[in-house]
Rosetta silent file (secondary structure, phi, psi, omega in degrees, C-alpha in Angstrom):
SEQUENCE: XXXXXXXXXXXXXXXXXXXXXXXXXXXXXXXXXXXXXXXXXXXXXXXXXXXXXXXXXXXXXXXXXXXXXXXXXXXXXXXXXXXXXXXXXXXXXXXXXXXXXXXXXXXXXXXXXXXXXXXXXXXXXXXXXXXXXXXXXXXXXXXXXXXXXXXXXXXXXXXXXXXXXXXXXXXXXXXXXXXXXXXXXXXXXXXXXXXXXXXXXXXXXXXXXXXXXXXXXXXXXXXXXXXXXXXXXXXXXXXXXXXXXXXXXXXXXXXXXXXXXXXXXXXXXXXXXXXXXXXXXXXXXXXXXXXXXXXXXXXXXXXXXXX
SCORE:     score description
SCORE:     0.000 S_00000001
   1 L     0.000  119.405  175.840   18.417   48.363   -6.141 S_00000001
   2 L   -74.602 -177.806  174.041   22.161   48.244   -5.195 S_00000001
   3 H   -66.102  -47.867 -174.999   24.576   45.061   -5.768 S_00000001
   4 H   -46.623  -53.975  179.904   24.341   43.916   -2.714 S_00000001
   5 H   -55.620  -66.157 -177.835   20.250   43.527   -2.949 S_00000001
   6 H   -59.495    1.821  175.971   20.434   42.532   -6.380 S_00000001
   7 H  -107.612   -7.642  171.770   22.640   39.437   -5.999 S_00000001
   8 H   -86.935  -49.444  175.248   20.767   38.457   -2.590 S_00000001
   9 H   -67.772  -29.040  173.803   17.688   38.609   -5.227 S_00000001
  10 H   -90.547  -13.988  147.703   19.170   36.329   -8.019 S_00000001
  11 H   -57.485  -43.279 -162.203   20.445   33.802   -5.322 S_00000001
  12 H   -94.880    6.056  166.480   16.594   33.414   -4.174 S_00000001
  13 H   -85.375  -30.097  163.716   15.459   33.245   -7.598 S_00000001
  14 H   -35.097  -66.545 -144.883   18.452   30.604   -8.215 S_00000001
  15 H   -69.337  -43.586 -179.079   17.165   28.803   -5.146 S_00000001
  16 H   -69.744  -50.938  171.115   12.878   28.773   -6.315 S_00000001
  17 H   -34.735  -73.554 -177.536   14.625   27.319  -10.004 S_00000001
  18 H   -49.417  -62.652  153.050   16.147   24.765   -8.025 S_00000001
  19 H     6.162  -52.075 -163.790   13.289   24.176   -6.271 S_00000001
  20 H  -101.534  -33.189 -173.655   11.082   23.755   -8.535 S_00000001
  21 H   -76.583   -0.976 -169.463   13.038   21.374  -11.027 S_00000001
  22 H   -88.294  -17.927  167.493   13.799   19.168   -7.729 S_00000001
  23 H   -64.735  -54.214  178.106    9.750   19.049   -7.775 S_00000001
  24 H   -70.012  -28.077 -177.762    9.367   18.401  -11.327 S_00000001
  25 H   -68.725  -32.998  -90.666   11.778   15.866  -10.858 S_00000001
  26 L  -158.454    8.396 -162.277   10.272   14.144   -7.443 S_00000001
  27 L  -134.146  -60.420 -173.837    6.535   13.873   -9.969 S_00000001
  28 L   -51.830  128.456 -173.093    8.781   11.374  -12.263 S_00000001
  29 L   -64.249  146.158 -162.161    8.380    7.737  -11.320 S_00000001
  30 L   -94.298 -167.835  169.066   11.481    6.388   -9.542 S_00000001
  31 L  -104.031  -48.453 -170.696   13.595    3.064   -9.651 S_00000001
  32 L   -57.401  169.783  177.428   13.650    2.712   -5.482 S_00000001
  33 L  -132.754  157.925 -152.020    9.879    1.475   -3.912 S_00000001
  34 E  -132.461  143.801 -158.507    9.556    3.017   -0.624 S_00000001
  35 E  -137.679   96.186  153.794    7.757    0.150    2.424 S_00000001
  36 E   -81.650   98.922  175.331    6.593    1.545    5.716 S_00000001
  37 E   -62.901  145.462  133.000    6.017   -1.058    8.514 S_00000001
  38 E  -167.386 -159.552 -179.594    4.221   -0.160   11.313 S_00000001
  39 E  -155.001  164.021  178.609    1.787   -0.762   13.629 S_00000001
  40 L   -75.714    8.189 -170.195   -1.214    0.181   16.300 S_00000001
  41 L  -175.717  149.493 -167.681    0.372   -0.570   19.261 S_00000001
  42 L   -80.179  171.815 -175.668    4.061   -1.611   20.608 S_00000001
  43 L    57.696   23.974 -167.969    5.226   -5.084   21.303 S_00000001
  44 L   -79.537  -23.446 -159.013    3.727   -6.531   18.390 S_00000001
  45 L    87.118   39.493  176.723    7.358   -7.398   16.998 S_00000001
  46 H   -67.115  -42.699  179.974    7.107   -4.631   14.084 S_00000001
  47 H   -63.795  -54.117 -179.585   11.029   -4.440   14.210 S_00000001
  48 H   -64.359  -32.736  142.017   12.035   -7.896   13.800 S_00000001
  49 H   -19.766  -83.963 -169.241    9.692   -7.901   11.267 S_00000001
  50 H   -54.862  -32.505  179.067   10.863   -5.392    9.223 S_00000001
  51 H   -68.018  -52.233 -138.575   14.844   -6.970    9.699 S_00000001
  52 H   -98.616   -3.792  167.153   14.132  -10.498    8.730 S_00000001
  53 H   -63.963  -26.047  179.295   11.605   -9.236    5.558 S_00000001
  54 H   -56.741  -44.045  174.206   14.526   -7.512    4.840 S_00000001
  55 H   -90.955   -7.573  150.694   17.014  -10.098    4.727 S_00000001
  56 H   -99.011  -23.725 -174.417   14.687  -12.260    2.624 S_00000001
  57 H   -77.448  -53.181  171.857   13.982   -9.957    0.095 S_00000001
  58 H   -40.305  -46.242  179.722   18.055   -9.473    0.021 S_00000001
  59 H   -48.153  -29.198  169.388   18.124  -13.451   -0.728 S_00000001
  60 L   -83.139    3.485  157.868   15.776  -12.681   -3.771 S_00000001
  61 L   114.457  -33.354 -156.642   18.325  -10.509   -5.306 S_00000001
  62 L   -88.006  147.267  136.047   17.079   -7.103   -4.121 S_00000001
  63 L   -37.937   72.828 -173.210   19.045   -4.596   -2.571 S_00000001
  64 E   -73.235  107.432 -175.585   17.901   -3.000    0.787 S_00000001
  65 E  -116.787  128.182 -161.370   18.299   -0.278    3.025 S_00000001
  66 E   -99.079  129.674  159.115   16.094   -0.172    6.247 S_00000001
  67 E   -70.382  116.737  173.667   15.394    3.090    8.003 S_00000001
  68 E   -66.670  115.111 -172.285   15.471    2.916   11.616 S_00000001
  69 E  -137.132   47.476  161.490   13.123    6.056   11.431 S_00000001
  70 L  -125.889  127.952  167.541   11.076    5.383   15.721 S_00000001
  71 L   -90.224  -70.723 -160.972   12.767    7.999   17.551 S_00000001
  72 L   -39.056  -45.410 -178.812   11.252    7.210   20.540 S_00000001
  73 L  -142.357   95.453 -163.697   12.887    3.654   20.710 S_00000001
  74 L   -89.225   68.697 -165.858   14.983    3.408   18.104 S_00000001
  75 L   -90.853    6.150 -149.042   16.148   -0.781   18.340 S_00000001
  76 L   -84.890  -16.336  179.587   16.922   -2.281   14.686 S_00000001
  77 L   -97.242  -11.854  179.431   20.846   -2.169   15.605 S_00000001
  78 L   -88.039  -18.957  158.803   20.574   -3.449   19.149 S_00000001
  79 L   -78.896   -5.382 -167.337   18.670   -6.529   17.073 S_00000001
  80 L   -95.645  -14.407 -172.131   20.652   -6.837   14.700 S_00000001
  81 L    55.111   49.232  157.510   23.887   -6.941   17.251 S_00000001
  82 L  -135.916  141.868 -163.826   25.122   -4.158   15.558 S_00000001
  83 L  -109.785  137.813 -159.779   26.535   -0.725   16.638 S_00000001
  84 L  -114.111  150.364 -178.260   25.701    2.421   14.367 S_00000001
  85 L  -108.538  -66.520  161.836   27.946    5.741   15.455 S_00000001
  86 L   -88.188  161.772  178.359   25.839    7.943   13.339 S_00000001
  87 L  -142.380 -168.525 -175.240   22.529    8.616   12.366 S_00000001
  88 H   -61.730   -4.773 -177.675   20.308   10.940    9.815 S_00000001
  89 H   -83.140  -31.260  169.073   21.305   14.153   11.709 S_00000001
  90 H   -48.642  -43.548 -167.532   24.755   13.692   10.395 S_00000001
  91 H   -89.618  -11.294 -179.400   24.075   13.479    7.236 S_00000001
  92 H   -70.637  -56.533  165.053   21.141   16.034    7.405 S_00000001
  93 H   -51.405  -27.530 -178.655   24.119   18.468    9.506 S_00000001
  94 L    59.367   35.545  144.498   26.960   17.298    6.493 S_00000001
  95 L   -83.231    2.573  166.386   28.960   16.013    9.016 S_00000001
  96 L  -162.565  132.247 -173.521   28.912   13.054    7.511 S_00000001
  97 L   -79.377  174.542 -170.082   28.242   11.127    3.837 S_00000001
  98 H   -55.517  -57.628  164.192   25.895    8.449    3.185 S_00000001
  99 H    -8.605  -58.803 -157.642   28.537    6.189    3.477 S_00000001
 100 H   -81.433  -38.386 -167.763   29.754    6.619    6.801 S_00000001
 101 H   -75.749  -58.795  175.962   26.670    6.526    7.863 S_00000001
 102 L   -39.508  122.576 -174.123   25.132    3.069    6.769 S_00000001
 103 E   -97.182  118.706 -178.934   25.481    0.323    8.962 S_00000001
 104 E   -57.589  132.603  158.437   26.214   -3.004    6.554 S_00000001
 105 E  -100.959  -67.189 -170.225   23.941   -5.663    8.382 S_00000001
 106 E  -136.369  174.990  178.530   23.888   -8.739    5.815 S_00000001
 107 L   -73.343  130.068 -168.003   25.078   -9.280    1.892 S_00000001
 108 L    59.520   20.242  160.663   22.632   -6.407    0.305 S_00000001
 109 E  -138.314  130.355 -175.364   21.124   -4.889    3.429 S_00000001
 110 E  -121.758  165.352  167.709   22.386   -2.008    4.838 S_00000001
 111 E  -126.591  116.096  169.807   20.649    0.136    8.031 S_00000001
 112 E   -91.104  101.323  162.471   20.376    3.887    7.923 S_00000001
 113 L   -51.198  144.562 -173.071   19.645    4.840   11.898 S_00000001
 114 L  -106.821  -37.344  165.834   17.421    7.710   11.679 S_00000001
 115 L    33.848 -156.752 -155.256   17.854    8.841   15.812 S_00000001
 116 L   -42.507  -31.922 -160.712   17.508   12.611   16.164 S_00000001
 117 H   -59.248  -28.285  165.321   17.444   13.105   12.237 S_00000001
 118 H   -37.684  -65.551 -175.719   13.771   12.045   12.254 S_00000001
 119 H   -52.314  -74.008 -178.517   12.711   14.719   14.374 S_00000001
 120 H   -39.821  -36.516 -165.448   15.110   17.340   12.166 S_00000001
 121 L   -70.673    6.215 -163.022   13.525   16.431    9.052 S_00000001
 122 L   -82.302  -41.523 -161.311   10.250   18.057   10.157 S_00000001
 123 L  -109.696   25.334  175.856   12.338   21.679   10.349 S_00000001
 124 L   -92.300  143.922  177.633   14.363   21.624    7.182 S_00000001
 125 L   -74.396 -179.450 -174.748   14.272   24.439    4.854 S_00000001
 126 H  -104.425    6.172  165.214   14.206   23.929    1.413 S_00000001
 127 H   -99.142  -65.277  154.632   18.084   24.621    0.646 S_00000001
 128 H    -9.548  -43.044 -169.051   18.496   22.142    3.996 S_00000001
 129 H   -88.986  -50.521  173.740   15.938   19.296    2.030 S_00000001
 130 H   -62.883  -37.131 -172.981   17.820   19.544   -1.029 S_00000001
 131 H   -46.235  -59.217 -173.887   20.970   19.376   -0.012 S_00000001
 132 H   -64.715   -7.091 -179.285   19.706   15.892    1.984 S_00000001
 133 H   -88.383  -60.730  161.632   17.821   14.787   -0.816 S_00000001
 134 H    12.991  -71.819 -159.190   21.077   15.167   -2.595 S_00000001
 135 L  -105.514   17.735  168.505   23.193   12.944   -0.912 S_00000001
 136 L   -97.646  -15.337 -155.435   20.546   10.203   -0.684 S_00000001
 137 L   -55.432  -39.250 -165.250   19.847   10.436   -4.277 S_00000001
 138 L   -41.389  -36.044  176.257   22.806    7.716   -4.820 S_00000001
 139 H   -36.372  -48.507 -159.725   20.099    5.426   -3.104 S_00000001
 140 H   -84.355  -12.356 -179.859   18.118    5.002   -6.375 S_00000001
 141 H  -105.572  -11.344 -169.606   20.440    3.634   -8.198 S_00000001
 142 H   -72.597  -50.876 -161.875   22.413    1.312   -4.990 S_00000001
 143 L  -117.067  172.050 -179.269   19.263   -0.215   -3.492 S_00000001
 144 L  -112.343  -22.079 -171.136   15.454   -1.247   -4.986 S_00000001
 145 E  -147.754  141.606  154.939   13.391   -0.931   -1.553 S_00000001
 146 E  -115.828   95.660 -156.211   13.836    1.504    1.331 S_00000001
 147 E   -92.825  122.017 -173.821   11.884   -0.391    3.911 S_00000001
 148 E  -113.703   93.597  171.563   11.152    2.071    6.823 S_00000001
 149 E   -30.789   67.973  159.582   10.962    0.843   10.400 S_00000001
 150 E   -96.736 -160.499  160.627    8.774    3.004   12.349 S_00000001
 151 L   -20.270  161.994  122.149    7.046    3.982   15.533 S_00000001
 152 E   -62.424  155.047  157.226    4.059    2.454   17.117 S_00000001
 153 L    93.417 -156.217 -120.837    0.683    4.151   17.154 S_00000001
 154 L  -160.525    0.051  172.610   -1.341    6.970   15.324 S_00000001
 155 L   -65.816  162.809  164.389    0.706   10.250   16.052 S_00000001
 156 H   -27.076  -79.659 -152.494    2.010   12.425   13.395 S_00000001
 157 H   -66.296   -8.050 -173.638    5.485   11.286   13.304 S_00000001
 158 H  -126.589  -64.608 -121.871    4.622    7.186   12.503 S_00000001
 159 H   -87.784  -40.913 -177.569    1.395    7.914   10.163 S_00000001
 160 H   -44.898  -82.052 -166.871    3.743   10.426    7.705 S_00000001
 161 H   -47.831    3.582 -177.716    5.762    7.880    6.928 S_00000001
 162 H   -92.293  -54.504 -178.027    2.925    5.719    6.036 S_00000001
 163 H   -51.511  -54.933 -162.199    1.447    8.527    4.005 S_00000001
 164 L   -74.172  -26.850 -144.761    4.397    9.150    1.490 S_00000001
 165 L   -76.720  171.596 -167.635    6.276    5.782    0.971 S_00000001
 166 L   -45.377  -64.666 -167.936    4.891    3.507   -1.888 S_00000001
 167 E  -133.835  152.952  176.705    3.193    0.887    0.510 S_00000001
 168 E  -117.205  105.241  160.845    2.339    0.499    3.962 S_00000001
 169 E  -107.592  145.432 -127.335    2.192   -2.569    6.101 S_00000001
 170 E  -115.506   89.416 -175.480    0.102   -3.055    8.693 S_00000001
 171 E   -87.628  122.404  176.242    1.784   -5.360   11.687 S_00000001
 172 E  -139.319 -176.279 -178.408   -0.783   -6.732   14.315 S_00000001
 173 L  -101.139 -161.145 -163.016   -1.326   -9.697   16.772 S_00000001
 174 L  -110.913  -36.187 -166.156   -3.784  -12.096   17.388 S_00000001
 175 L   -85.680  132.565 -156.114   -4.896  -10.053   20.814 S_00000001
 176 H   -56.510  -40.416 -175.814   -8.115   -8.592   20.886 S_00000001
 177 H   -78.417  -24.047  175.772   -6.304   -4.828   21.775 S_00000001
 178 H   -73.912  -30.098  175.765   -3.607   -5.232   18.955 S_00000001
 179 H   -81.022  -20.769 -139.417   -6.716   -5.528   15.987 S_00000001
 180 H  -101.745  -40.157 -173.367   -8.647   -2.722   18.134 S_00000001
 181 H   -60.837  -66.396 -161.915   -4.946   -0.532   17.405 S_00000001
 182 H   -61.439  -10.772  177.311   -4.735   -1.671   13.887 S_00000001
 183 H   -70.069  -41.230  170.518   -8.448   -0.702   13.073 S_00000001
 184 H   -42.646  -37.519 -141.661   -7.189    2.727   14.133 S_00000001
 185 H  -109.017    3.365 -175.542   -4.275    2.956   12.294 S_00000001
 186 H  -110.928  -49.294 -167.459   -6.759    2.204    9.226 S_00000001
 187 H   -66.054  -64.635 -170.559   -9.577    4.634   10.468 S_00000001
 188 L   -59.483  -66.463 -163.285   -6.313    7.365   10.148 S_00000001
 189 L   -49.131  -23.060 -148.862   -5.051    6.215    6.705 S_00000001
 190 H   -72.550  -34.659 -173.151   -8.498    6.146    5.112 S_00000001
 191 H  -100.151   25.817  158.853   -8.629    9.868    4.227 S_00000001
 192 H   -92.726  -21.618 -169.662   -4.848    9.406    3.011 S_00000001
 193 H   -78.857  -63.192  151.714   -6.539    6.890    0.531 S_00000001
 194 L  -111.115   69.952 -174.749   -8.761    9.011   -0.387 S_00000001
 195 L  -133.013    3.263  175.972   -6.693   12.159   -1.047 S_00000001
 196 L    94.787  -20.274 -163.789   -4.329   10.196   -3.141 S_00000001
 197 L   -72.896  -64.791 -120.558   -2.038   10.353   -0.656 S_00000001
 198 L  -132.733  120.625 -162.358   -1.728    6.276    0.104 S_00000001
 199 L  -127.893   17.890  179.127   -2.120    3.934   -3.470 S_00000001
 200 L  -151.754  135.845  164.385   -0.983    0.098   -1.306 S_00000001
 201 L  -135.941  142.579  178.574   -2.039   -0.766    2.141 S_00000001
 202 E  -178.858  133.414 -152.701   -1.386   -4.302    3.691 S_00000001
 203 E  -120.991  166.488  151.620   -1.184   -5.851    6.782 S_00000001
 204 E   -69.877  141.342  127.042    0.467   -9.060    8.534 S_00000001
 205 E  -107.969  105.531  179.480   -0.421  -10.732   11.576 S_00000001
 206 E   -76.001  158.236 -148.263    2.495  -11.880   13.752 S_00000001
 207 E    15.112   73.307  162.636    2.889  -14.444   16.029 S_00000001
 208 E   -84.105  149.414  169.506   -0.292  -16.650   15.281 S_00000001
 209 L   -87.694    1.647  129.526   -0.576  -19.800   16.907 S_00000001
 210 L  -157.053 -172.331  162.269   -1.437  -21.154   13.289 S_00000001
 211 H   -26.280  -66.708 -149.876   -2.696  -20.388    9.511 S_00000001
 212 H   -70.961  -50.770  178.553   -6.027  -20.894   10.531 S_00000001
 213 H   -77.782  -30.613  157.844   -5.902  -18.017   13.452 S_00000001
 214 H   -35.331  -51.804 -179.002   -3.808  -16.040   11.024 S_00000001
 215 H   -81.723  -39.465  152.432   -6.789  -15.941    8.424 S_00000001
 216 H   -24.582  -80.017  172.079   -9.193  -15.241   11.325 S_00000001
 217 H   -50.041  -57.155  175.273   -7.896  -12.257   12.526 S_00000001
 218 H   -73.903    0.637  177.015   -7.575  -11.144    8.964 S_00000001
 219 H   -86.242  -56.819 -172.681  -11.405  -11.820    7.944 S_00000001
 220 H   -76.017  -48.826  173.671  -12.354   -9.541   11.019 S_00000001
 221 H   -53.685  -28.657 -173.127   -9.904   -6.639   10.365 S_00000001
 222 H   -79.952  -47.361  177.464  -10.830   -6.817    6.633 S_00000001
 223 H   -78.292   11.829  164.892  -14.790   -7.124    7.085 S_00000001
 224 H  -122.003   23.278  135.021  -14.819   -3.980    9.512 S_00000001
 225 H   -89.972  -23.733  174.551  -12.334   -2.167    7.354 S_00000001
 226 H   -66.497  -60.659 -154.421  -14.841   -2.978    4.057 S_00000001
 227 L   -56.918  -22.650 -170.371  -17.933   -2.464    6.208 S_00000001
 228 L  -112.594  -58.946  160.627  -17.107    0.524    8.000 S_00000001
 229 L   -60.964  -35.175  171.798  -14.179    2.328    6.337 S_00000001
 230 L    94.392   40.002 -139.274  -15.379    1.622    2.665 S_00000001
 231 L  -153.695   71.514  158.247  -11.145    0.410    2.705 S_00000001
 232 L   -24.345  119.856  175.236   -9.949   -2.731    0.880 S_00000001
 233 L  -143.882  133.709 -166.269   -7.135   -3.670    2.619 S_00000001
 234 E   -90.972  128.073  177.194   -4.469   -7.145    1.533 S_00000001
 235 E   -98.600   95.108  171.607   -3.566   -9.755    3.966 S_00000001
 236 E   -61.467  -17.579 -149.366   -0.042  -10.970    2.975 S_00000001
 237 E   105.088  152.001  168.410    0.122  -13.297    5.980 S_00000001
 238 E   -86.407  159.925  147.445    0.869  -14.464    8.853 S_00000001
 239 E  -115.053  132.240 -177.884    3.732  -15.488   11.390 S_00000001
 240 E   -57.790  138.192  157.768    3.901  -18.167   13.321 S_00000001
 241 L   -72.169  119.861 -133.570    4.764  -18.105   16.832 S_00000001
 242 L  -125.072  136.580  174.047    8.076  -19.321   16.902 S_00000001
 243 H  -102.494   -7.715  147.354   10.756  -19.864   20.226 S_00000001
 244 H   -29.464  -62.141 -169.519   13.354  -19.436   17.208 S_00000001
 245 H   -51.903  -62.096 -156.065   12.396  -16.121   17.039 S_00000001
 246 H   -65.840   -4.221  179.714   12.785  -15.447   20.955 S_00000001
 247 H   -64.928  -62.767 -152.453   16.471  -17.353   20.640 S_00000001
 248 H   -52.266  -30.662  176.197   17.736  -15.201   17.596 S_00000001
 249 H   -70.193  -53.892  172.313   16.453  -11.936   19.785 S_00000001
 250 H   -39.887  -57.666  168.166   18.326  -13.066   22.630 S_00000001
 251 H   -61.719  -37.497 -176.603   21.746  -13.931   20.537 S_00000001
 252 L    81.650   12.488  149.455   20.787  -10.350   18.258 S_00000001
 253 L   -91.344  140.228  163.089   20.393  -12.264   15.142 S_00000001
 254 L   -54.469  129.443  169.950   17.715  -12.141   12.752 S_00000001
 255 H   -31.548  -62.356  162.144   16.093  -15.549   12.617 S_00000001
 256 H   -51.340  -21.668  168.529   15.919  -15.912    9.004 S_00000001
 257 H   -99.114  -12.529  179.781   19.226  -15.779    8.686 S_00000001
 258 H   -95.283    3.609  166.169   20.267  -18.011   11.835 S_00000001
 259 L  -146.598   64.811  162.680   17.427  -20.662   11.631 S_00000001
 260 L   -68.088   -5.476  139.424   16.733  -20.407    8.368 S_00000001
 261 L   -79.346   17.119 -177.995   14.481  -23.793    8.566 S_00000001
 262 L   -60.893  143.330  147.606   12.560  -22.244   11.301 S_00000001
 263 L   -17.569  -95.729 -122.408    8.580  -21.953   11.160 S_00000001
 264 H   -89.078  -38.804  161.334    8.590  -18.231   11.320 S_00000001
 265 H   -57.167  -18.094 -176.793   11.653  -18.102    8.706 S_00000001
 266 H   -83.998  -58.433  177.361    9.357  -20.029    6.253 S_00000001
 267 H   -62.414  -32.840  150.467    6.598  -18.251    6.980 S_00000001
 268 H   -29.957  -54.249  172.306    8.796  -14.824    5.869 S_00000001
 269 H   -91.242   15.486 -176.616    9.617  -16.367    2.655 S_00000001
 270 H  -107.609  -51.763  170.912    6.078  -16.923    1.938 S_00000001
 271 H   -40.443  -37.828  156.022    5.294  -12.912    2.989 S_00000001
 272 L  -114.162   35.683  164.848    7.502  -12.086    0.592 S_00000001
 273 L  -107.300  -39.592 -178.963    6.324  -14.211   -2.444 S_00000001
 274 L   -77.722  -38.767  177.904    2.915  -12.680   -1.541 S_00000001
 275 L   -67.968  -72.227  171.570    4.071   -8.882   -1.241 S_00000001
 276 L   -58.172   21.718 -178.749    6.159   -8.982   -4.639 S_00000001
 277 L    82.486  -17.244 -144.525    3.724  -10.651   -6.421 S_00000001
 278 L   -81.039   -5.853  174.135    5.734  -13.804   -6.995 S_00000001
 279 L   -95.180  154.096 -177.245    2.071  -15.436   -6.738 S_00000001
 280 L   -71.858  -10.093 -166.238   -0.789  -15.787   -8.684 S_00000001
 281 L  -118.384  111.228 -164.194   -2.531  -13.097   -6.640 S_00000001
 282 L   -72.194  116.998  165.897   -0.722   -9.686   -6.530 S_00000001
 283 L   -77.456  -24.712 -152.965   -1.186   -8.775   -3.318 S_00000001
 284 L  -162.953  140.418  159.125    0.539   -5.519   -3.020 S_00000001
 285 L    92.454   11.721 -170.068    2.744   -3.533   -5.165 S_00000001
 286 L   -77.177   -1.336 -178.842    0.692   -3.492   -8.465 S_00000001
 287 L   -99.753  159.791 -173.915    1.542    0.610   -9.038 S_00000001
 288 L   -90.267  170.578  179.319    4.931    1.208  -10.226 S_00000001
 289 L   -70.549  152.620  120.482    7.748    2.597   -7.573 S_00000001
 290 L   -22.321  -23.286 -156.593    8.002    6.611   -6.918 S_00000001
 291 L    70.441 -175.858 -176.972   11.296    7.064   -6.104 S_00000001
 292 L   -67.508  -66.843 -153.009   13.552    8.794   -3.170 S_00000001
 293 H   -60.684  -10.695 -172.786   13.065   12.313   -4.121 S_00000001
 294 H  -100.580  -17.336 -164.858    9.278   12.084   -4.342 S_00000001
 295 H   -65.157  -49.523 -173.855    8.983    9.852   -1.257 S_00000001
 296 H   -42.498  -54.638  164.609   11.178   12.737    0.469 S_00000001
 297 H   -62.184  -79.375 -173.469    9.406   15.740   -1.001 S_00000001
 298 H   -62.403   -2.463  150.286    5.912   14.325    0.361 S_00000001
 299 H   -75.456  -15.989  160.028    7.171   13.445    3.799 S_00000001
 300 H  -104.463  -25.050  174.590    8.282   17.014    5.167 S_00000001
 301 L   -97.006   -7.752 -177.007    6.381   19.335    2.805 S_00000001
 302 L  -101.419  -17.213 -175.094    3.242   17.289    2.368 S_00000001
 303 L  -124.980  -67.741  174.771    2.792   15.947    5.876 S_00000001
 304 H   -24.012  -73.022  158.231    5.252   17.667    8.195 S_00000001
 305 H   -60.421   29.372  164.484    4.452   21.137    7.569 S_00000001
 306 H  -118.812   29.671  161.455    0.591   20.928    8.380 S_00000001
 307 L   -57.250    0.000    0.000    1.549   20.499   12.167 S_00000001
């Protein structure tokens, strides 16, 4: 073997070392807890969700950063009235640090736009993943939840992120086609549940016209996920339908923070006394967090790669 070979071979032995300890490391429980919204079907109001849980759990001390990660319609900055210049393909490309990248939204919530980067993370190599695992690591010690904003529906590309992150929640409506979505979106998870893959599942139902229709909705998604699926699955609550809500979209504020005596703001801070436990009945979140690097590792090599 000449020099040339042998130093091309003790770079790729370099590179499977690295590799492997970024593995062993990624198996050690984390600080960050990783939250995937999503839902069966669009227009449920899965985004504004995911903003104003965000900016209550920042009121509660914790540090957040929410991934815009639906490339098809990627909105959390046009609700938010804010404008992001980059997104994860910069920092995936190292054309830009984490920094640069993060859009500040409120005190303790920042938004990482995900835009094309989603799509890229599918085709990264494993010199390509570390490097991006890398410059995210800083994440575990700056924020406590990376609450990740996806897609609608049952493709690949929304249900991964459901598979790796800590916990998943499960946004639906009151309308007869939105539970018929979310049963789906249950039906797919079940054999993430049992593969190990999925240890928290829990869903919402937005805009109820009260408590009472709230708890409804969740007795029939729950008895034909026990009855059918075999699938415990935790009702955290509902939100009310609120015409707060359609002001603060219209203005490009979150609600909770611009009517924070609002119904639907109330109803928020009750969503997240029941997701963190803060209740007598844990609803969610009873496993300890994972971390970045393992949430990271099982979304492109554990899900990605079996397209």
């Amino acid at each position: 073997m000449n020099k040339s070979a042998a130093a091309l071979s003790d770079q790729a032995k370099e590179l499977r070392r690295i590799v492997e300890q970024h593995r062993q490391e990624s198996r050690k429980p984390g600080n960050l807890r990783t939250i995937t919204i999503l839902s069966g079907k669009g227009g449920v109001g899965k985004s504004n969700v995911s903003v104003n849980l965000a900016c209550a759990l920042a009121e509660r001390g914790k540090k957040i950063v929410l991934l815009d990660a639906d490339l098809g319609l990627a909105n959390i900055d046009m609700l938010c009235g804010v404008t992001a210049k980059y997104n994860l393909a910069h920092l995936i490309d190292g054309s830009k640090d984490l920094d640069e990248v993060l859009v500040e939204l409120a005190h303790n919530v920042w938004i990482l736009p995900g835009g094309s980067g989603i799509k890229e993370l599918a085709d990264l190599d494993e010199t390509r993943l570390l490097a991006l695992i890398e410059s995210l690591s800083v994440l575990e010690d700056r924020a406590d939840i990376l609450l990740i904003d996806t897609g609608a529906g049952i493709h690949r590309g929304v249900l991964t992120f459901a598979v790796a992150a800590d916990t998943a929640v499960l946004i639906t409506t009151p309308e007869p086609t939105s539970i018929r979505d979310a049963y789906g979106v249950l039906k797919v998870l079940k054999g993430s549940t049992e593969s190990g893959g999925k240890r928290d599942i829990a869903f919402i139902v937005n805009m109820a016209n009260s408590e009472s229709e709230g708890l409804e909705v969740a007795d029939r998604l729950r008895k034909a996920a026990s009855q059918f699926l075999n699938l415990s699955v935790n009702y955290v609550g509902c939100i009310l339908k609120d015409h707060f809500v359609e002001q603060a979209v219209r203005i490009r504020k979150p609600f909770y923070q611009l009517y924070p005596d609002s119904p639907a703001a109330d109803c928020i801070r009750k969503l997240v006394h029941t997701l963190f436990g803060m209740t007598a009945e844990r609803a969610v979140n009873s496993n300890p967090p994972r971390g970045l690097k393992a949430f990271f590792f099982r979304l492109t090599r554990g899900h990605f790669a079996e397209r």
